[in-house]
C-alpha positions as CSV (number, residue, x, y, z in Angstrom):
1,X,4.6,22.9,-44.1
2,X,4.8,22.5,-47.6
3,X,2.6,24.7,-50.0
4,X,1.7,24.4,-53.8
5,X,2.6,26.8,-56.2
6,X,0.2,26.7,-59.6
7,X,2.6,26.5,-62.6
8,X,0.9,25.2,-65.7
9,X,-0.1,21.8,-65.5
10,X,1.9,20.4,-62.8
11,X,2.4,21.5,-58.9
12,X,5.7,22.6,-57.3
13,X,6.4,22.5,-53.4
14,X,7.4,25.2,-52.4
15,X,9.9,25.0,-49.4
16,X,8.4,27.9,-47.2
17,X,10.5,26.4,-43.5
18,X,13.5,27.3,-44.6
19,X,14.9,29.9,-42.8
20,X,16.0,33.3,-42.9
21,X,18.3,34.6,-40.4
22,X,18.1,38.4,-39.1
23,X,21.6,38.2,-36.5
24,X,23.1,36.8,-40.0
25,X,24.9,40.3,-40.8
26,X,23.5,39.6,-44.9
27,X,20.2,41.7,-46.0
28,X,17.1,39.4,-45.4
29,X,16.3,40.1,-49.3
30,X,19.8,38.7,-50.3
31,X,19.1,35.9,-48.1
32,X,15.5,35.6,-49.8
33,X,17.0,35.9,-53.2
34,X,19.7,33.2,-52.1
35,X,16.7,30.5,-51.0
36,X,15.1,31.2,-54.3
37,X,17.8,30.6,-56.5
38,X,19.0,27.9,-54.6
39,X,15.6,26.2,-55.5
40,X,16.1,27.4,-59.3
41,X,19.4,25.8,-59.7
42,X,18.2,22.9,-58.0
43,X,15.2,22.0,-60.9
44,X,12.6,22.1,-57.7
45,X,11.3,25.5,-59.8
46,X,12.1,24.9,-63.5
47,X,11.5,27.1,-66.2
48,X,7.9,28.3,-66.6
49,X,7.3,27.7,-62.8
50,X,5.2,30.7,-61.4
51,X,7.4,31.7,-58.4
52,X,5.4,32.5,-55.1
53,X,4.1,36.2,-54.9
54,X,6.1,39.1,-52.7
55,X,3.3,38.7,-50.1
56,X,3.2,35.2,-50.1
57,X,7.1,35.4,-49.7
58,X,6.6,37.6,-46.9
59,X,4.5,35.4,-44.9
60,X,5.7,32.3,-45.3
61,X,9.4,34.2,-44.2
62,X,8.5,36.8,-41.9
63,X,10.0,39.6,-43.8
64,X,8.3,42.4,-44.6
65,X,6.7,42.7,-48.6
66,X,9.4,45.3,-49.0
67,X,12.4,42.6,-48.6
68,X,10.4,40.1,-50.8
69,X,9.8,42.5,-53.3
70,X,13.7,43.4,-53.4
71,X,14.7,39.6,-53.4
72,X,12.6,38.6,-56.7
73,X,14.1,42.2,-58.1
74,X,17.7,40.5,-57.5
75,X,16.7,37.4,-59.3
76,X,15.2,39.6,-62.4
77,X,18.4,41.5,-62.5
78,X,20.0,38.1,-62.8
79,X,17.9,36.9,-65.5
80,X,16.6,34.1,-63.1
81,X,13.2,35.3,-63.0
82,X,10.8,37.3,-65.2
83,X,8.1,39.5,-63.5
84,X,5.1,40.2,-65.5
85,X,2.0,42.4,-63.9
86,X,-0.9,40.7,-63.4
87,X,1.0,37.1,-64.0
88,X,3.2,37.2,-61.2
89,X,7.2,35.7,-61.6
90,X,7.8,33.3,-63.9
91,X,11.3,31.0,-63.6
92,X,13.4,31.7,-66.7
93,X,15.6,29.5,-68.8
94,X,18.9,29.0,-66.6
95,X,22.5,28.8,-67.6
96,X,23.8,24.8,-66.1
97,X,26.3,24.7,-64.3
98,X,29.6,24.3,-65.5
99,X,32.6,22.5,-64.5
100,X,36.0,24.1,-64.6
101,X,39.1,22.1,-64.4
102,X,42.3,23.5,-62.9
103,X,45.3,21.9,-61.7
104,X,46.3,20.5,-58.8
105,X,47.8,23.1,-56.4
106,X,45.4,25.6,-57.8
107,X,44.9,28.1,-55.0
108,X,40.9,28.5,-55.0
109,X,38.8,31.4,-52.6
110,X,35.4,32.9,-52.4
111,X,34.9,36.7,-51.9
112,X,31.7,38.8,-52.6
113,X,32.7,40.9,-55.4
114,X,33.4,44.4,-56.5
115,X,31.0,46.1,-59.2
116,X,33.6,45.9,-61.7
117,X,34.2,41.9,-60.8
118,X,30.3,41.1,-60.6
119,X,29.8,42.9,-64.1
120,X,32.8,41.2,-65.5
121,X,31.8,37.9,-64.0
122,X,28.2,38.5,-64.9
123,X,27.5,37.5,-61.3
124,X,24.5,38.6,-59.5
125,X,23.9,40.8,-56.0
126,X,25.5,38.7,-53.2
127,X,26.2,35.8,-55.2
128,X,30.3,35.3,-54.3
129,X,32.9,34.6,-57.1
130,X,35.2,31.7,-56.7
131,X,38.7,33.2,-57.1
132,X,40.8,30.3,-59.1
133,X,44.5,31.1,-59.0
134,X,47.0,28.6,-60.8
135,X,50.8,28.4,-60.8
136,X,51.8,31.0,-64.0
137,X,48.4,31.9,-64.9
138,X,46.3,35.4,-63.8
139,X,43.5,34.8,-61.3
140,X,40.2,33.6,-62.6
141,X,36.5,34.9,-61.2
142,X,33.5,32.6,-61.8
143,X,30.2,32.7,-60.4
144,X,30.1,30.8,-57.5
145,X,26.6,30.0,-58.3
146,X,27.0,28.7,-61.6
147,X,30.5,26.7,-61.7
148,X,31.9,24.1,-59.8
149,X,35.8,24.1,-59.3
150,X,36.8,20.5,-60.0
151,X,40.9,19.6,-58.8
152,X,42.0,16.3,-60.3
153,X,44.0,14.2,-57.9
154,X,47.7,14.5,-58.0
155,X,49.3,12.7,-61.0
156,X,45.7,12.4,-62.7
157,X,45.5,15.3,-64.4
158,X,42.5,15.4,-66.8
159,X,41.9,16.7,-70.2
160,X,42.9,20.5,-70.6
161,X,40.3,23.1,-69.5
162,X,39.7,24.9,-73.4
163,X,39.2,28.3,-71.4
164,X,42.9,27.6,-69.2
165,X,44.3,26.1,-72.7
166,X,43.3,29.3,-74.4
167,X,44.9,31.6,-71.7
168,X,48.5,32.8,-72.1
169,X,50.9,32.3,-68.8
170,X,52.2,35.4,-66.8
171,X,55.2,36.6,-68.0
């Protein structure tokens, strides 16, 4: 069942039946945090949108306030969210997703990150990085949440990617 969320002059379903999976092996907040900003970077909450309350969180999910609580923490971290006493959570202005180019035969993984990666990559908790390796170039870390890795079809390469053009080959 689908429940309203207040947010200005306009209504936003809210997705509560989506599930959260405790045999999983990732924290129930990350997994929280995940749903949310899965529903961020979708539009279905867009900026201004007031984000449903830890308790609410916690009953439509079954976790406990604790793990909601943790989850929106994540997404303020991230810049995602903005918590205000006595407002609630508020949707922030989001970065779009980008597209990144790289050529074909580009070697391309997903990893969760170390601290030194997710501060470099301004990534947030439990969001993976996309590890983009090229022929001659140093491995690249994006945000997995935030780029999209697009390989051109062999012998139609595309317009130079500005940040691979700007890079300098390994030696």
């Amino acid at each position: 069942m689908n429940c309203a969320v207040p947010s200005g002059a306009a209504e936003v379903l809210y997705a509560p039946g989506m599930k959260i999976d405790p045999a999983s092996g990732w924290p129930l907040s990350a997994q929280l945090a995940q749903l949310l900003r899965e529903l961020i970077r979708s539009g279905q909450l867009t900026p201004g949108d007031r984000v449903p309350s830890e308790p609410q969180l916690a009953r439509d999910h079954a976790v406990s306030r604790d793990t909601a609580q943790r989850a929106l923490a994540m997404l303020a971290d991230e810049g995602l969210i903005t918590r205000r006493r006595g407002v609630g959570s508020i949707v922030a202005a989001v970065q779009p997703v980008t597209e990144v180019q790289v050529a074909p035969g580009a070697r391309i993984s997903a990893r969760l990150p170390t601290a030194a990666e997710r501060d470099t990559a301004k990534a947030g908790m439990w969001v993976p990085l996309l590890a983009v390796a090229e022929p001659g170039w140093p491995e690249q870390l994006y945000p997995a949440d935030r780029v999209v890795v697009v390989v051109p079809a062999q012998g139609r390469e595309s317009a130079a990617d500005p940040a691979r053009s700007a890079r300098t080959p390994d030696a």
